[in-house]
DSSP file (Angstrom, degrees, kcal/mol; ACC not computed):
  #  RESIDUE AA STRUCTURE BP1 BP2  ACC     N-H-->O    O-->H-N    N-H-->O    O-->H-N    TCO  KAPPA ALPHA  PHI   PSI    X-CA   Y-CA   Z-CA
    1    1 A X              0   0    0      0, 0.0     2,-0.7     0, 0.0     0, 0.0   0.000 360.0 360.0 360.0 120.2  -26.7   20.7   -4.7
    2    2 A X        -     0   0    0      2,-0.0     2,-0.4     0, 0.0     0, 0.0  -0.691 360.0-153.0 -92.0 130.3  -26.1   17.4   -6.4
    3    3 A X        -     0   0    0     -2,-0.7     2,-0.4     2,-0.0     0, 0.0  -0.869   8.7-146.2 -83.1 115.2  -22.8   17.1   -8.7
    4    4 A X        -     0   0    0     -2,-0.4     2,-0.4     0, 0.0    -2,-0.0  -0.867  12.6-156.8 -80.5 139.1  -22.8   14.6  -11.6
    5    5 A X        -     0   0    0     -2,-0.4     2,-0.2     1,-0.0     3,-0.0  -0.832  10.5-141.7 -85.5 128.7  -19.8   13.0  -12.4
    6    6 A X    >>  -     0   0    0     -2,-0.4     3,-1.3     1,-0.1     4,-1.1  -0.440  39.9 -99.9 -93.0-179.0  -18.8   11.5  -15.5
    7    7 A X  G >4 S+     0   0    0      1,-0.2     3,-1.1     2,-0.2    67,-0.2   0.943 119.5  57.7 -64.9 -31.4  -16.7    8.1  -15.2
    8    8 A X  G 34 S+     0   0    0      1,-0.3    -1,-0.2     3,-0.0    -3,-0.0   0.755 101.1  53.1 -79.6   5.7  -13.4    9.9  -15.8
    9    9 A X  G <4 S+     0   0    0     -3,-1.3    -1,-0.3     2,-0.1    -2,-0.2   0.574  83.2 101.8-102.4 -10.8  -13.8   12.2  -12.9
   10   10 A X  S << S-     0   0    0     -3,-1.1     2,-0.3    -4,-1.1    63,-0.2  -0.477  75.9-131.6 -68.8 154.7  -14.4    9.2  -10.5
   11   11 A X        -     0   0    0     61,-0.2     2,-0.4    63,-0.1    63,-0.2  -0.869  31.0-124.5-110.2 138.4  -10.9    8.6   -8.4
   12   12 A X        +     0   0    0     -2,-0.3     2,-0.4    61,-0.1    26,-0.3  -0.637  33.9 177.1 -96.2 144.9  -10.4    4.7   -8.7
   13   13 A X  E     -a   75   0A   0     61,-2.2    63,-2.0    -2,-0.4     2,-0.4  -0.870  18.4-140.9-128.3 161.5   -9.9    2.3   -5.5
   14   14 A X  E     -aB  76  35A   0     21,-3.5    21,-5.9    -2,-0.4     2,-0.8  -0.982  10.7-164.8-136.8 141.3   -9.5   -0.8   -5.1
   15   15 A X  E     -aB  77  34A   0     61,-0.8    63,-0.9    -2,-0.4    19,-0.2  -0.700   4.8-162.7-142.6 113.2  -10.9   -2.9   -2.7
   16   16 A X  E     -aB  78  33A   0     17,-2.0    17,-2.2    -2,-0.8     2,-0.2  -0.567  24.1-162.7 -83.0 152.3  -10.0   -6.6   -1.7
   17   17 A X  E     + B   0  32A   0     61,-1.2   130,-0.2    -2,-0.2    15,-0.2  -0.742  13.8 178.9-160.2 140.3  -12.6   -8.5    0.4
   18   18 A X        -     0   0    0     13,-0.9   132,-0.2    -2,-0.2    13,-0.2  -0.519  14.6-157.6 175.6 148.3  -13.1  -11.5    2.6
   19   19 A X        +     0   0    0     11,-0.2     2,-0.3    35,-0.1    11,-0.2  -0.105  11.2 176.1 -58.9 150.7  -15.3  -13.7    4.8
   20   20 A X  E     +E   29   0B   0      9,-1.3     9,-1.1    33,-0.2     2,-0.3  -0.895   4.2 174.5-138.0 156.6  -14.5  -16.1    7.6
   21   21 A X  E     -E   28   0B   0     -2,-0.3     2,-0.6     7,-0.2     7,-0.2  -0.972  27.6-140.2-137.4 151.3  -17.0  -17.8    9.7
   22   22 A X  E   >S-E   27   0B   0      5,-7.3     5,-1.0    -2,-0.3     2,-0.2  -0.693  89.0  -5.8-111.1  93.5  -16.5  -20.6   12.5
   23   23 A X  T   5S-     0   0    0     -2,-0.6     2,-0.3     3,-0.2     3,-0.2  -0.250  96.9 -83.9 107.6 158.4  -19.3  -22.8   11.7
   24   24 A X  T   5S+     0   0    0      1,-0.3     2,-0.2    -2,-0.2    29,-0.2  -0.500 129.1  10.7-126.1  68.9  -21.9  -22.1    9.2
   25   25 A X  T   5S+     0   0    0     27,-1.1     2,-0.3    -2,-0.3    -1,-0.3   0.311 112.9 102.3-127.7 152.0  -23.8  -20.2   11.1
   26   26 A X  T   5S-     0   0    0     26,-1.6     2,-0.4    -2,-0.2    -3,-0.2  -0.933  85.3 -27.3 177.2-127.8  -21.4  -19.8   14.1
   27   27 A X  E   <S-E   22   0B   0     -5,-1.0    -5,-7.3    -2,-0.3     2,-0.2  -0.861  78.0-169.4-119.3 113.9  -18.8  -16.6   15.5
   28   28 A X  E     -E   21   0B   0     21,-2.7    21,-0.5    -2,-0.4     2,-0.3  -0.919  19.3-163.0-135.0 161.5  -17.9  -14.6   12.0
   29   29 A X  E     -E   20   0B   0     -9,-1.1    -9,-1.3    19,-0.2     2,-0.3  -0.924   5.6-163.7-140.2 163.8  -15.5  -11.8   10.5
   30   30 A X  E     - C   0  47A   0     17,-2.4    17,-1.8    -2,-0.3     2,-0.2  -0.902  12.5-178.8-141.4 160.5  -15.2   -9.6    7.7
   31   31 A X  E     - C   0  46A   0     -2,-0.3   -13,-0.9    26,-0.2     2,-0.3  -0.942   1.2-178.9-154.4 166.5  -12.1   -7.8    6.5
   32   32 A X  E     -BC  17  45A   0     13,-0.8    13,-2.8    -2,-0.2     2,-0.5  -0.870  17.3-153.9-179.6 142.1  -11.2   -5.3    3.7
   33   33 A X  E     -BC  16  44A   0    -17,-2.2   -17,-2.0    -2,-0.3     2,-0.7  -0.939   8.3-163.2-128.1 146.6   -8.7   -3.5    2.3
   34   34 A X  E     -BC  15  43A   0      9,-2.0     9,-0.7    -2,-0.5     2,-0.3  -0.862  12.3-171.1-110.1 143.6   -9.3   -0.7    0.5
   35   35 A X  E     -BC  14  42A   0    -21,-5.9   -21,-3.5    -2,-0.7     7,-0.2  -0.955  18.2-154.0-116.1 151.8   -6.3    1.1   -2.1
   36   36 A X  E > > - C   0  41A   0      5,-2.0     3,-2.1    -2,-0.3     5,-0.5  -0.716  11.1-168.3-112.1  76.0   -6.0    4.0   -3.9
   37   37 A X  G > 5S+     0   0    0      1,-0.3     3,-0.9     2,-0.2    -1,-0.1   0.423  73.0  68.7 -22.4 -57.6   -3.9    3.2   -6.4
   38   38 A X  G 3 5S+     0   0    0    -26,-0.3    -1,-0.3     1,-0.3   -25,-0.1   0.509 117.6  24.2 -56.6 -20.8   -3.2    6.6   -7.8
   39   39 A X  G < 5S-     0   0    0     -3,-2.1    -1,-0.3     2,-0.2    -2,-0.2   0.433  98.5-115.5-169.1  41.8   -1.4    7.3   -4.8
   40   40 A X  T < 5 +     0   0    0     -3,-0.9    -3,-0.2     1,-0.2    -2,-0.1   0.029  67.3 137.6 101.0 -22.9   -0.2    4.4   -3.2
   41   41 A X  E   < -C   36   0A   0     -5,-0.5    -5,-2.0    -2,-0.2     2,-0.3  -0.168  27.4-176.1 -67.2 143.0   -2.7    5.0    0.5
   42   42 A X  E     -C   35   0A   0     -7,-0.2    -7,-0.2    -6,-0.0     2,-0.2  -0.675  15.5-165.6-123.9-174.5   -4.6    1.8    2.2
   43   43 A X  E     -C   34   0A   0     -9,-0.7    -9,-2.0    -2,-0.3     2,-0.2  -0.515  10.1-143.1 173.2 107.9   -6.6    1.5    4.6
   44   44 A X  E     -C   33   0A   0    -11,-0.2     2,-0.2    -2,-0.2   -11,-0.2  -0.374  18.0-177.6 -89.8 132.1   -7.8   -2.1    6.7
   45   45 A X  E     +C   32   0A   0    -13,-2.8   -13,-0.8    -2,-0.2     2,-0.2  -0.713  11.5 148.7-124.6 175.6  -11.2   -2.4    7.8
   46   46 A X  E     +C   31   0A   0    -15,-0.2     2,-0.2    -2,-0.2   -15,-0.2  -0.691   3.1 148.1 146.8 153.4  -12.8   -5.7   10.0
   47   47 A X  E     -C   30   0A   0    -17,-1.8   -17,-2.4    -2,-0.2     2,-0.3  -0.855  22.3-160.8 178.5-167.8  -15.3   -6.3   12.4
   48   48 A X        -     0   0    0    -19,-0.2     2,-0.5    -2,-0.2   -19,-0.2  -0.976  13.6-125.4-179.0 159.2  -17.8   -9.6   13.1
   49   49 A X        -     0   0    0    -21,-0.5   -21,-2.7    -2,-0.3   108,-0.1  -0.959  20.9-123.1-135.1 160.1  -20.7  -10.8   14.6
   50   50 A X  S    S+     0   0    0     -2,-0.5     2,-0.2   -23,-0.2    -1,-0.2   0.844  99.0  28.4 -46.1 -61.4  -21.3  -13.7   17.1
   51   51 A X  S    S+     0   0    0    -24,-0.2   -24,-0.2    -3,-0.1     2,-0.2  -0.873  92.0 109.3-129.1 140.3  -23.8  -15.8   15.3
   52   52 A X        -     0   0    0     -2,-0.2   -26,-1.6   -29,-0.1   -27,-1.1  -0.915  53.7 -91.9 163.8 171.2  -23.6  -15.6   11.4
   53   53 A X     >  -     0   0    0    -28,-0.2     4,-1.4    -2,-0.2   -33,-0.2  -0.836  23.5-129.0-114.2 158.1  -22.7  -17.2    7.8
   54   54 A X  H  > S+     0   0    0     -2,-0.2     4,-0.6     2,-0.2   -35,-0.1   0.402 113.7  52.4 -96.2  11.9  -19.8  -17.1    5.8
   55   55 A X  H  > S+     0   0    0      2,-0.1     4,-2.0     3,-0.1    -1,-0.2   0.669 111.7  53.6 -74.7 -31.1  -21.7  -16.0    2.8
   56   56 A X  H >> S+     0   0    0      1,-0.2     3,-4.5     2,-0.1     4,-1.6   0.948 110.0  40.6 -51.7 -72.5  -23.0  -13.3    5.1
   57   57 A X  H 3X S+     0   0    0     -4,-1.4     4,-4.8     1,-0.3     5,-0.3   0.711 104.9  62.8 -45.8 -43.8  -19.8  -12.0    6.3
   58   58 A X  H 3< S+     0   0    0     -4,-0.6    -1,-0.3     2,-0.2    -2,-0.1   0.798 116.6  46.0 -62.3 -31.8  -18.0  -12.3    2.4
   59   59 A X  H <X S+     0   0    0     -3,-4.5     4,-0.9    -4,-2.0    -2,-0.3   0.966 104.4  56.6 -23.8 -75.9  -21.2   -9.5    2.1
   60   60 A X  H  X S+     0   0    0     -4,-1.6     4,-1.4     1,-0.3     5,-0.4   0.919 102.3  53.6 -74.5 -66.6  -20.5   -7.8    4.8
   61   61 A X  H  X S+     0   0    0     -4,-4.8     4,-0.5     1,-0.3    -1,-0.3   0.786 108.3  47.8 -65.1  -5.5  -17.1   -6.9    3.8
   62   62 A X  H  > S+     0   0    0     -5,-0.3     4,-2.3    -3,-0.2    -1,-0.3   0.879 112.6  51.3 -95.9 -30.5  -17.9   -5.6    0.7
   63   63 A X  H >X S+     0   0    0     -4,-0.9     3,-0.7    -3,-0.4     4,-0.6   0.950 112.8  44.0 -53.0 -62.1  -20.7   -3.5    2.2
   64   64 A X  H 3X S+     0   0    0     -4,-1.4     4,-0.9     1,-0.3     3,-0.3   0.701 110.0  57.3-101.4 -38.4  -18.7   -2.2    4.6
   65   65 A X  H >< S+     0   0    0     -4,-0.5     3,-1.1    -5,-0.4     4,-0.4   0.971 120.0  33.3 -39.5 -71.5  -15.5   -1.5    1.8
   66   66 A X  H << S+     0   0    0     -4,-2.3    -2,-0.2    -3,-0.7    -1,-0.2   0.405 108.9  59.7-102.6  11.1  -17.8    0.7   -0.2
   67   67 A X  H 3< S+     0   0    0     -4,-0.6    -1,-0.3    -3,-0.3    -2,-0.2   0.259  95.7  67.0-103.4  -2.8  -19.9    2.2    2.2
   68   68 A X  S << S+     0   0    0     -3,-1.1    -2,-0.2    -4,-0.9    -3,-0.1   0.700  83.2 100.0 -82.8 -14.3  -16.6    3.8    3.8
   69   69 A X        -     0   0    0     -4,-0.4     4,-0.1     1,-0.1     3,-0.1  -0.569  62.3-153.8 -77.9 164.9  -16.2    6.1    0.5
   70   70 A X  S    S+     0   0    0      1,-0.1     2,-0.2     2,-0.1    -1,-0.1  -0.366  70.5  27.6-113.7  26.6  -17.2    9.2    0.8
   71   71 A X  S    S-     0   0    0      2,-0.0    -1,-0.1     0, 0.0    55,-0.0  -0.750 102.4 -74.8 176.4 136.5  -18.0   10.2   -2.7
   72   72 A X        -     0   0    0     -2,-0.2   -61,-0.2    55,-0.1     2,-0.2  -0.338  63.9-178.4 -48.9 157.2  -19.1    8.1   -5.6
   73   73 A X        -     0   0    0    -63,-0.2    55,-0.3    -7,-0.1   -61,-0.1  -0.962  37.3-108.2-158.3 111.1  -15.9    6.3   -6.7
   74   74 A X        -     0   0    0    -63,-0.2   -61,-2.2    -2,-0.2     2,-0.3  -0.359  48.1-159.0 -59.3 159.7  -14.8    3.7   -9.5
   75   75 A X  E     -ad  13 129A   0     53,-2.2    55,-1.2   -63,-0.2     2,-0.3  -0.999  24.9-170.3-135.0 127.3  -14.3    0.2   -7.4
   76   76 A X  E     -ad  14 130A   0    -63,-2.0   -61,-0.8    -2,-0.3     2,-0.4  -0.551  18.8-170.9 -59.6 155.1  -12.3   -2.9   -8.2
   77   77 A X  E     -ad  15 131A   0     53,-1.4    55,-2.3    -2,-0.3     2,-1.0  -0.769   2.3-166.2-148.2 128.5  -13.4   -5.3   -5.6
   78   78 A X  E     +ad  16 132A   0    -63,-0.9   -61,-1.2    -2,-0.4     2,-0.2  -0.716  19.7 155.5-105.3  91.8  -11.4   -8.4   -5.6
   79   79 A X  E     - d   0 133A   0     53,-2.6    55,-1.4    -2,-1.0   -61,-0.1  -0.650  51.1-126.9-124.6-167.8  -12.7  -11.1   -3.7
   80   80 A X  S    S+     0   0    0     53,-0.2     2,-0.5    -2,-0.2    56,-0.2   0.562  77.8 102.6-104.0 -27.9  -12.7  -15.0   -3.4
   81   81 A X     >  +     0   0    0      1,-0.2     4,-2.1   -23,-0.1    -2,-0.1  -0.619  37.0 175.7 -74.9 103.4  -16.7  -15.4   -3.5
   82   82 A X  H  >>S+     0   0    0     -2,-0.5     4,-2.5     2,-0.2     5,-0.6   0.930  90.2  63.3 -70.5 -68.0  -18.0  -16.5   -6.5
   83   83 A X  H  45S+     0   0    0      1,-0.2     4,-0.4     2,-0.2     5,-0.2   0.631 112.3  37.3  -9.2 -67.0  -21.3  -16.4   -4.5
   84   84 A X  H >>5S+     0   0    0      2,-0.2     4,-1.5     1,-0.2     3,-0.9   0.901 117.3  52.3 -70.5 -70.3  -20.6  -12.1   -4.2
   85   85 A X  H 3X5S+     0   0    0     -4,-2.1     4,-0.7     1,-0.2    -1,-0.2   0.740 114.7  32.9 -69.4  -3.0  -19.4  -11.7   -7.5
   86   86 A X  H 3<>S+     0   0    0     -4,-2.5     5,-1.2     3,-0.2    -1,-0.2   0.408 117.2  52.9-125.6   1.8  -22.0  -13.3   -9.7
   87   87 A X  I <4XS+     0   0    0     -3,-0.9     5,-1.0    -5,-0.6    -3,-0.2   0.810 114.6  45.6 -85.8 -42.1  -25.2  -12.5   -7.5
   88   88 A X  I  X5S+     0   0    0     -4,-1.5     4,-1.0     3,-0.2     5,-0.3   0.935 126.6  30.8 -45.7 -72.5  -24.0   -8.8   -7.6
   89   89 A X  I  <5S+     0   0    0     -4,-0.7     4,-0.3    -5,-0.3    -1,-0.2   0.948 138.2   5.2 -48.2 -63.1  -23.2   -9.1  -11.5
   90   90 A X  I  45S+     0   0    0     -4,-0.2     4,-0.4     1,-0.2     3,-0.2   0.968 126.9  41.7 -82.9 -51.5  -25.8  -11.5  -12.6
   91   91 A X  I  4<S+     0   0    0     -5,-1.2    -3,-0.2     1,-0.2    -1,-0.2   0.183  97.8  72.3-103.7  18.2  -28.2  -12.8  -10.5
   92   92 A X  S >X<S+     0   0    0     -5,-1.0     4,-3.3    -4,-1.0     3,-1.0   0.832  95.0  60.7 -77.9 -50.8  -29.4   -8.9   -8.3
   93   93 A X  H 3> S+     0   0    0      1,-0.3     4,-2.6    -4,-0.3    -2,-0.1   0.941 108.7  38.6 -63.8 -50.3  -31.2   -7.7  -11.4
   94   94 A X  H 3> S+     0   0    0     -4,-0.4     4,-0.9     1,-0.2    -1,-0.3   0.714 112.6  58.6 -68.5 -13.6  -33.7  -10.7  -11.5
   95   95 A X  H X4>S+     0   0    0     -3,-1.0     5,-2.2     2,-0.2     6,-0.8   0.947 106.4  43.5 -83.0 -49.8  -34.0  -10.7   -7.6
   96   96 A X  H >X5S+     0   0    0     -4,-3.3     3,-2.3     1,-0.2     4,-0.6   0.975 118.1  52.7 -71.1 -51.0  -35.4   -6.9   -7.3
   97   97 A X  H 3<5S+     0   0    0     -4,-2.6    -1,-0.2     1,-0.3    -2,-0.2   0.811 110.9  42.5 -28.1 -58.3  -37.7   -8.1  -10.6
   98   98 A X  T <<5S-     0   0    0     -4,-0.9    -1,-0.3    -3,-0.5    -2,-0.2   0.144 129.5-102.8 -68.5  -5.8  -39.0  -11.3   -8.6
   99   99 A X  T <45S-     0   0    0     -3,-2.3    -3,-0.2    -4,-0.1    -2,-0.1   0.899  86.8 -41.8  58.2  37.8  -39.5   -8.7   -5.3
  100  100 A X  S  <<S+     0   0    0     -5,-2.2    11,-1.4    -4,-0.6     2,-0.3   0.995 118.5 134.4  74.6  51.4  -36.2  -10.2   -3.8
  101  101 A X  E     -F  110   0C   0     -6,-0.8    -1,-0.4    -7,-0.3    -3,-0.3  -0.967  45.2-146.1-149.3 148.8  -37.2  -13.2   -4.8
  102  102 A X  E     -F  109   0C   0      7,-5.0     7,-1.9    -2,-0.3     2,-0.2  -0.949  28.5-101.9-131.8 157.7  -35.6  -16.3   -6.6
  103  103 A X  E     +F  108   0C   0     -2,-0.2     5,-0.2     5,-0.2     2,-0.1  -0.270  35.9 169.8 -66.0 113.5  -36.4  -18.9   -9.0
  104  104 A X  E >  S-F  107   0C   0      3,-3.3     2,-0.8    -2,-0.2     3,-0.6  -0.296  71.6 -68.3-133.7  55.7  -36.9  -22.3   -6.9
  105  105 A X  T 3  S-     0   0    0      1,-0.2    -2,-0.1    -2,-0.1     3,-0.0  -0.702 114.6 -12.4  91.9 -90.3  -38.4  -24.4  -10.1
  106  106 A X  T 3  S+     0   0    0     -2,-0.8    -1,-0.2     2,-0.0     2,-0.2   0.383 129.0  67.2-108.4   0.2  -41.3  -23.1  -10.8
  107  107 A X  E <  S-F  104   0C   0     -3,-0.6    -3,-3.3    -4,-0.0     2,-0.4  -0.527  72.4-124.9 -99.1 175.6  -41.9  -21.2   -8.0
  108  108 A X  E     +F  103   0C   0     -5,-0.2     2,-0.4    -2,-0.2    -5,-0.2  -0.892  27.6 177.9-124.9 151.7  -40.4  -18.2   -6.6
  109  109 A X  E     -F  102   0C   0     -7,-1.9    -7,-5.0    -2,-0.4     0, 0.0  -0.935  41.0 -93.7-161.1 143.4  -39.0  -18.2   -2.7
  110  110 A X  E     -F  101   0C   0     -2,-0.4    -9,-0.2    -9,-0.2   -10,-0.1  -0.419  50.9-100.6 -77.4 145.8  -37.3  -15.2   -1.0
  111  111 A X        -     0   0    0    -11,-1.4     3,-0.4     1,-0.1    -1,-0.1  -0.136  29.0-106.4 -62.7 166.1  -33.0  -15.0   -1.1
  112  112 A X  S    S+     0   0    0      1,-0.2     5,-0.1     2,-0.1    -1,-0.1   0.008 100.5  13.2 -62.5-179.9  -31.2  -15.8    1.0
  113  113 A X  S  > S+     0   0    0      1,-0.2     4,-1.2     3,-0.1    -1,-0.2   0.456  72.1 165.9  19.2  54.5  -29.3  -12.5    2.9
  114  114 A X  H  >  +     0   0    0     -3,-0.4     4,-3.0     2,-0.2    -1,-0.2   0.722  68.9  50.2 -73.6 -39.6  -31.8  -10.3    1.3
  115  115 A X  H  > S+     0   0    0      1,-0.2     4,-0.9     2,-0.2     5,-0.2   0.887 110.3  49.0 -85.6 -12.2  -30.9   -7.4    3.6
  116  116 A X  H >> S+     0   0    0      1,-0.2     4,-2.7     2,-0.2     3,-0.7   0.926 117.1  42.8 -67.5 -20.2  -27.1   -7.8    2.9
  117  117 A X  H 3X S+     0   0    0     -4,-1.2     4,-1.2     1,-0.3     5,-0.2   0.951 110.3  53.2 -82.8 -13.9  -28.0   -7.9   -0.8
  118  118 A X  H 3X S+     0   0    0     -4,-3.0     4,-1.2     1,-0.2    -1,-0.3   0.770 115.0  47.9 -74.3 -10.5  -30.8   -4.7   -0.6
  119  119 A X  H <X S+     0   0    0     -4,-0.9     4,-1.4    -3,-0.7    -1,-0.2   0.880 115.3  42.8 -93.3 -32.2  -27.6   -2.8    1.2
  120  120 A X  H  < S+     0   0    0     -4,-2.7    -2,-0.2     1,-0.2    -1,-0.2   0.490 109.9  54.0 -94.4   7.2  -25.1   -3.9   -1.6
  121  121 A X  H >X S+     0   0    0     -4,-1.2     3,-0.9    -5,-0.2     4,-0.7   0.840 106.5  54.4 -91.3 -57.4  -27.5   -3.2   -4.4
  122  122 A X  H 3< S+     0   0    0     -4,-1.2     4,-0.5     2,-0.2     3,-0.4   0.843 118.2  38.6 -30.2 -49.8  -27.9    0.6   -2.9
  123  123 A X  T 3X S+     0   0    0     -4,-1.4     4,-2.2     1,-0.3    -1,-0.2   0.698 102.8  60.0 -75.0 -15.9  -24.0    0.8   -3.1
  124  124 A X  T <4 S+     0   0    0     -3,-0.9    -1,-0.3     1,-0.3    -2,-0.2   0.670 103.3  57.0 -93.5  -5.7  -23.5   -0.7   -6.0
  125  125 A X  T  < S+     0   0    0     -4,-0.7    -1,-0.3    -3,-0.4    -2,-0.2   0.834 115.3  42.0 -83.1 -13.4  -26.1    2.6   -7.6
  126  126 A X  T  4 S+     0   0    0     -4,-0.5    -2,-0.2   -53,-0.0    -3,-0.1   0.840 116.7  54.6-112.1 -61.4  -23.5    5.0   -6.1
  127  127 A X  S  < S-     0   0    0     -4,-2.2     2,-0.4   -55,-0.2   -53,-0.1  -0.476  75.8-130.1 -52.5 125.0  -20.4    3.1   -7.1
  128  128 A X        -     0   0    0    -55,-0.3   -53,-2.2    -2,-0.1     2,-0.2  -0.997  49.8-164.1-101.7 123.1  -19.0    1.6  -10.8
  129  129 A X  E     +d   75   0A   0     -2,-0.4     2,-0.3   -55,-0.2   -53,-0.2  -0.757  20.2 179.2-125.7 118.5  -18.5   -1.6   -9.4
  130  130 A X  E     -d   76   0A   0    -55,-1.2   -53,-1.4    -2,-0.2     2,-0.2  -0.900  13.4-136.8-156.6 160.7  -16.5   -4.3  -10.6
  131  131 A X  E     +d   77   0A   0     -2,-0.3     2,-0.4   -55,-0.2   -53,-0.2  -0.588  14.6 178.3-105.8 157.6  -15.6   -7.5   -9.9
  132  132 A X  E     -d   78   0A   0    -55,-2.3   -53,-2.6    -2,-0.2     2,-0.4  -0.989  18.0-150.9-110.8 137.6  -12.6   -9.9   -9.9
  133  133 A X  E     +d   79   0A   0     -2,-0.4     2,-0.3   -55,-0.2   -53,-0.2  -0.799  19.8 179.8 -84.0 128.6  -12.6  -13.7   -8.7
  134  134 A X        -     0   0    0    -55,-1.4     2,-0.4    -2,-0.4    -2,-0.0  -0.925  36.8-101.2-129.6 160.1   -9.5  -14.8   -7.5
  135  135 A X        -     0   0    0     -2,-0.3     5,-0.3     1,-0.1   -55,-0.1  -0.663  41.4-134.4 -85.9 111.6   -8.8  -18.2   -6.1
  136  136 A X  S    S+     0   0    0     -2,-0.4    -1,-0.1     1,-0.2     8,-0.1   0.095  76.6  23.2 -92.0 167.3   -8.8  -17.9   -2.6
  137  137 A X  S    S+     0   0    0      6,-0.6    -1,-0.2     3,-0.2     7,-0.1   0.992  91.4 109.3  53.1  50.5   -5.6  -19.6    0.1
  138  138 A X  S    S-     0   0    0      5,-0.2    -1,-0.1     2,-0.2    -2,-0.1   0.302 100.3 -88.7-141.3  32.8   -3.4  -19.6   -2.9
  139  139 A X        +     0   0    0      1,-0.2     2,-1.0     4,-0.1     5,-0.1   0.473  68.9 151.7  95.5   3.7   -0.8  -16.7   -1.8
  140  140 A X        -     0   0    0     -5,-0.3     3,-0.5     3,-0.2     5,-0.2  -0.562  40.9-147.1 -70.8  91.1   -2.6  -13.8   -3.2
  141  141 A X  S >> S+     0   0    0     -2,-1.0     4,-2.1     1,-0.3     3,-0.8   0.624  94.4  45.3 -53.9 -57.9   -1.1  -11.2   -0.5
  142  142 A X  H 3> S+     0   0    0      1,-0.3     4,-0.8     2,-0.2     2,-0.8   0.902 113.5  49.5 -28.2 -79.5   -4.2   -9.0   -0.3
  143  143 A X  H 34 S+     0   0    0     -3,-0.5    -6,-0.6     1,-0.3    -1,-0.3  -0.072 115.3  45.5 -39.9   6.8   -6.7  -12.1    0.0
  144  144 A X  H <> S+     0   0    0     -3,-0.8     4,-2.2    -2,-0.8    -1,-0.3   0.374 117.1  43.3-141.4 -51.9   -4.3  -13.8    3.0
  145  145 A X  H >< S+     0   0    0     -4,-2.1     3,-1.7    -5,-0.2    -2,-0.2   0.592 113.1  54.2 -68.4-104.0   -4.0  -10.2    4.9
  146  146 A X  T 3X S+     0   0    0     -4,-0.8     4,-1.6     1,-0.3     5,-0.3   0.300 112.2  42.4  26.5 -88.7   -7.8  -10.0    4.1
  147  147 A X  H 3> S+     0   0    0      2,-0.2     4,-2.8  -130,-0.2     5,-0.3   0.950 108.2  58.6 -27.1 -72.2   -8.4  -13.7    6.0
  148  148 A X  H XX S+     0   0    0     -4,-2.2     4,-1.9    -3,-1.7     3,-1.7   0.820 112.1  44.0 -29.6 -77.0   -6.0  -12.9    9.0
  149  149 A X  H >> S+     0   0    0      1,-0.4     4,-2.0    -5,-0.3     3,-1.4   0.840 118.7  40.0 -64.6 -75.4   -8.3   -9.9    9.7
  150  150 A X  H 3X S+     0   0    0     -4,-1.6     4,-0.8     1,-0.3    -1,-0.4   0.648 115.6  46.1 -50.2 -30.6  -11.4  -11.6    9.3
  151  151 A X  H <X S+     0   0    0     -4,-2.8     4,-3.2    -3,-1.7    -1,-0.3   0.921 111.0  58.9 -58.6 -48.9  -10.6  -14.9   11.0
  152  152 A X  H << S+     0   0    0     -4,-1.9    -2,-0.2    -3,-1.4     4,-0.2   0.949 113.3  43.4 -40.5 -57.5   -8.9  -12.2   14.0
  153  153 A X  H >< S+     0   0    0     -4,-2.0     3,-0.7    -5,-0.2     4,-0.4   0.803 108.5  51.5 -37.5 -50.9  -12.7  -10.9   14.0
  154  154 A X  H >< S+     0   0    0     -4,-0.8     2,-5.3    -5,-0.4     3,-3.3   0.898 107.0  60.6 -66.5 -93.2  -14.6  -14.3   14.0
  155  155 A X  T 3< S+     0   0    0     -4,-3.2    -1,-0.2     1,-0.3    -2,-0.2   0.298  92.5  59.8 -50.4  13.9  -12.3  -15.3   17.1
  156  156 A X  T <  S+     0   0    0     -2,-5.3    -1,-0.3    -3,-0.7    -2,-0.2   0.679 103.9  60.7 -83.1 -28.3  -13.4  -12.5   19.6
  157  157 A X    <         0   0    0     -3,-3.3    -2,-0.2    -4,-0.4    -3,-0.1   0.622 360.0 360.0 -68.4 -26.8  -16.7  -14.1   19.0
  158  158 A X              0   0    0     -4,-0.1    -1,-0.2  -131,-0.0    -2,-0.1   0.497 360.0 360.0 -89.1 360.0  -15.9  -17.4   20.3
């Protein structure tokens, strides 16, 4: 039986987000933390793969963020990634138009990380999703724990 939910019945999380890679492609991590504001619980996530990008990875950890709830859920997601926060917002709707495909002049030439974005486009119909930029390495407590993990990740890889 499928349940609808209106927005005020969704329980809100928040979920801070970041990438690391050594080399671009080289030995990468992803990290997240996810809060539930409403009653204070967190929960740290990471993991990495050998050979990768750090736009992948800045992905990866939001897939991975909002593919651990278990029920649709409103989402903060606070990352450092302009990249991640303005393809999700702006530029996703013109890619699935274009067939995953992007504007390269006048012609049109497949995205980049097409399967990270078809995974986070999936999540992002299950999830209200939104995003904050914050400026990343500048003390932002979340966004520094968030690095540690993902850097931790990257370096099993090397």
């Amino acid at each position: 039986m499928l349940v609808m939910t209106t927005n005020s019945q969704r329980s809100f999380v928040q979920l801070f987000t970041d990438g690391a890679c050594s080399g671009n492609p080289g030995p990468g991590g992803w990290a997240c933390i996810l809060r539930h504001p409403a009653t204070g619980k967190e929960r740290e996530l990471s993991g990495g793969q050998p050979a990768t990008t750090n736009n992948q990875m800045e992905l990866q950890a939001v897939i991975e963020g909002l593919n651990s709830l278990t029920r649709p859920t409103r989402v903060e997601v606070v990352t450092d990634s302009k990249y991640v926060a303005q393809g999700a917002s702006e530029w996703l709707p013109g890619w699935k138009r274009n067939g995953w495909k992007r504007k390269d002049g006048k012609k049109l030439v497949p995205i980049k990380n097409e399967e990270h974005w078809q995974a986070l486009d999936r999540l992002l119909s299950i999830h209200e999703v939104t995003f904050t930029v914050i400026r990343g390495h500048s003390g932002h407590p979340e966004n520094e724990r968030c690095d540690e993990l993902a850097v931790a990740a990257a370096t099993r890889f090397r």
